[in-house]
PLY file of the C-alpha trace (Angstrom):
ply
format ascii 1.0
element vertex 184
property float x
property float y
property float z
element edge 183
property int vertex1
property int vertex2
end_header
0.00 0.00 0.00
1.39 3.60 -0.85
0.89 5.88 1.34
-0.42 9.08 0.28
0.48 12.59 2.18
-1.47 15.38 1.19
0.76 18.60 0.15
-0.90 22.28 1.04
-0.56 24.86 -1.34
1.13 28.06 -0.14
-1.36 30.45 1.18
-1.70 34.40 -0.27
0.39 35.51 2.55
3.35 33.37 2.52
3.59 34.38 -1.50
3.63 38.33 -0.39
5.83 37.65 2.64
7.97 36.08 0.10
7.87 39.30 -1.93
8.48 41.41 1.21
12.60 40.42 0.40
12.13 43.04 -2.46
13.44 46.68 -1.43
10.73 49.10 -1.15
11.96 51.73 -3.74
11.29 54.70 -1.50
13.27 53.35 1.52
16.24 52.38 -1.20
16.14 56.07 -2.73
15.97 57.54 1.12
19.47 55.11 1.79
21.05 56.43 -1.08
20.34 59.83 -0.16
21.30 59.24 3.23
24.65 58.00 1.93
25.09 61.04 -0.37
24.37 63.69 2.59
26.97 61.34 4.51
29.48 61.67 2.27
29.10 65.11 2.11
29.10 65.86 5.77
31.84 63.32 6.19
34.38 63.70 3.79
36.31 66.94 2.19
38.34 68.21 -0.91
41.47 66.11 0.52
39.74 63.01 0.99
39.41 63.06 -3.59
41.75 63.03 -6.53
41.30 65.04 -9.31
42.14 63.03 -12.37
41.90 63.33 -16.24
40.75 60.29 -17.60
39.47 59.26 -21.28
35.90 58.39 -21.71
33.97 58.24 -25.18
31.32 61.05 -26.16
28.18 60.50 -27.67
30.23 60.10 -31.17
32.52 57.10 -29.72
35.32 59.57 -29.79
37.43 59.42 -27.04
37.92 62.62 -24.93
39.60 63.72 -21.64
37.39 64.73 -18.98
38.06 65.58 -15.12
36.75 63.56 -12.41
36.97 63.07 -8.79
37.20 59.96 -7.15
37.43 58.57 -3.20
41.25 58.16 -1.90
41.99 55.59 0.90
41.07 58.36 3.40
37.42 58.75 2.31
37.68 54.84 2.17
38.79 54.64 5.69
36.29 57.41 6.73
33.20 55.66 5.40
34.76 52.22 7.35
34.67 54.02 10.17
31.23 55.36 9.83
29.82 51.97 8.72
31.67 49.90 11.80
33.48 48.27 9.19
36.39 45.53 10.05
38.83 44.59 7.44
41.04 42.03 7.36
44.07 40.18 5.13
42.45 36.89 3.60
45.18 36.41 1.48
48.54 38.28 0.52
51.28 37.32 -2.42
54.18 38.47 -3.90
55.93 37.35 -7.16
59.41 38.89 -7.34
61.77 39.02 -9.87
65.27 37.21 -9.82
67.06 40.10 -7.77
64.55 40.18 -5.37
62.19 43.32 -6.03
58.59 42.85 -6.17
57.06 42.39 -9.67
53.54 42.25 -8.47
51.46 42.17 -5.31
48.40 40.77 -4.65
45.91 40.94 -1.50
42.78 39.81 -0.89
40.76 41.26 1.80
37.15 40.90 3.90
35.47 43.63 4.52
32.61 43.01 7.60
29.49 44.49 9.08
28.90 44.62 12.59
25.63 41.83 11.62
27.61 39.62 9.99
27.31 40.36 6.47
31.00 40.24 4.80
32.66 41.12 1.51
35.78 39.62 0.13
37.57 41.76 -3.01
41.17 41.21 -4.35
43.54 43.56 -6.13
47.15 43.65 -7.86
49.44 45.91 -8.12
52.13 45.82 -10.67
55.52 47.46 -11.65
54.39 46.84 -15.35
51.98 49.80 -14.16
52.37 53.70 -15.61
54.49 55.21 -13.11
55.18 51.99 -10.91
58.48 50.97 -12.61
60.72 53.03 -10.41
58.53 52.65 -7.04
59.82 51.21 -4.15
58.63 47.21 -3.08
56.30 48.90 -0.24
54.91 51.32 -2.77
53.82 48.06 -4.77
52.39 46.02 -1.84
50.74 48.68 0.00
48.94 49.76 -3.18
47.62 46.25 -3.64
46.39 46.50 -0.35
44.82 49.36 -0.26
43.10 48.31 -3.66
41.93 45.54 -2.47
40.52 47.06 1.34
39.21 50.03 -0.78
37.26 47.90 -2.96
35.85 45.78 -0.07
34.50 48.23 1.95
32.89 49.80 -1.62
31.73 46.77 -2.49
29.81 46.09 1.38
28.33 49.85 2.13
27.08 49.70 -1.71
28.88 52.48 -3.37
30.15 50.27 -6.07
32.52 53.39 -7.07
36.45 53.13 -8.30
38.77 54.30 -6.00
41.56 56.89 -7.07
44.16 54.20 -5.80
42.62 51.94 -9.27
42.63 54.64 -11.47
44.97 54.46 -14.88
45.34 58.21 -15.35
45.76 60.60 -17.98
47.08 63.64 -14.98
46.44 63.83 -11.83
45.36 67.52 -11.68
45.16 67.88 -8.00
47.03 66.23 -4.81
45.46 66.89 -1.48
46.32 69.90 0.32
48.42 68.45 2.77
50.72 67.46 0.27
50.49 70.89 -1.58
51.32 72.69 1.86
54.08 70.02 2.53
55.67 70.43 -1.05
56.13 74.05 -1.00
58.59 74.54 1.73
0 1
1 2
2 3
3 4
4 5
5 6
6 7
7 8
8 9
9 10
10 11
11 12
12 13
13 14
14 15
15 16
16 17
17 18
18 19
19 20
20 21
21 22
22 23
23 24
24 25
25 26
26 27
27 28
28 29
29 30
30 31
31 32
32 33
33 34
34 35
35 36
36 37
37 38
38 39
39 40
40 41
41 42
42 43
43 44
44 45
45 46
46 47
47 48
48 49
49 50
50 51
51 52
52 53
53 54
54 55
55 56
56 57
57 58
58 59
59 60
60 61
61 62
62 63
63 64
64 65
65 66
66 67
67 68
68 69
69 70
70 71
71 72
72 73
73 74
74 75
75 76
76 77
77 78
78 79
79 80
80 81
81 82
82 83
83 84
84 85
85 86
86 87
87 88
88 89
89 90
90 91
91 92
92 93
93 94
94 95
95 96
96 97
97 98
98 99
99 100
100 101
101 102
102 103
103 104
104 105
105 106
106 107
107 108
108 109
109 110
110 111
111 112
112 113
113 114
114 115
115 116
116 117
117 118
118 119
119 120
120 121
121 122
122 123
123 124
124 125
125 126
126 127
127 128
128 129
129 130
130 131
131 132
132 133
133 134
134 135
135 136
136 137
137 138
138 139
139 140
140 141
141 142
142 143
143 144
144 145
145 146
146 147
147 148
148 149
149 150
150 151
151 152
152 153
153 154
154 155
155 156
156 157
157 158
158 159
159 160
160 161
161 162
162 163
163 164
164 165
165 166
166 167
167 168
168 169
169 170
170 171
171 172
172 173
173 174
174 175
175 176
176 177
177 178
178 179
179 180
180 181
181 182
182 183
């Protein structure tokens, strides 16, 4: 004999608290102003890089246009803000047969105080524009901060490049500490 169990169907509200998962649109709009006005009140002209980058116009044509993007202090600002704990998942170097680093790579976790977590990696290479001459730290510590910049943007949502990732054109403007601190 087979025995026979009888399956329910889902009931109307189990379907709409399944559909409760979806964002409300006005709460996600009010976030993302709420991170705008934070990054606003937060962070200042030091904590952005000025850089001319290419980009293609309406045409396809390829033209040089300013932008600004977040340096490892605005990073480090918005960690703080957000409770945000980083960590080293996973560092290595290749080197080259005297010794010098070729290439660095890090992989870091970026975590929320509730548990959510974000894990981004990054290189950094002496093959880069203007890294051929850099010293072995230079090369690491840019990998790293790559790689923690992108985790934290990745886990608060901005989803935005980093000045530390940008291939540039110029950099137009340095922060003013290092304006003030070049002059003398």
């Amino acid at each position: 004999m087979v025995k026979a169990e009888l399956i329910e169907e889902p009931q109307v509200s189990e379907i709409v608290a399944a559909a409760d998962n979806v964002p409300d649109v006005g709460v996600a709009i009010e976030q993302w102003d709420a991170y705008q006005k934070l990054c606003k009140g937060l962070l200042n002209d030091s904590d952005y890089q000025e850089i001319i980058v290419k980009e293609k116009d309406e045409d396809g044509n390829y033209v040089k246009v300013k932008r600004h993007f977040k340096k490892k202090s605005a990073w480090q600002k918005l960690s703080r803000a957000f409770n945000v704990d980083t960590e080293i998942i996973d560092r290595d170097l290749e080197r080259t047969k005297m010794g010098r680093i070729r290439e660095a790579y890090y992989c870091v976790r970026a975590t929320l105080p509730n548990g959510r977590s974000v894990e981004s990696d990054a290189l950094c290479s002496r093959s880069e524009k203007r890294k051929d001459k850099v010293s072995d730290h230079t090369i690491m510590s840019t990998a790293k901060t790559r790689a923690t910049n992108r985790a934290i943007a990745e886990l608060i949502g901005a989803g935005e490049t980093s000045a530390e990732e940008m291939t540039a054109e110029k950099i137009v403007t340095q922060s003013k500490f290092l304006k003030e601190d070049n002059s003398s």
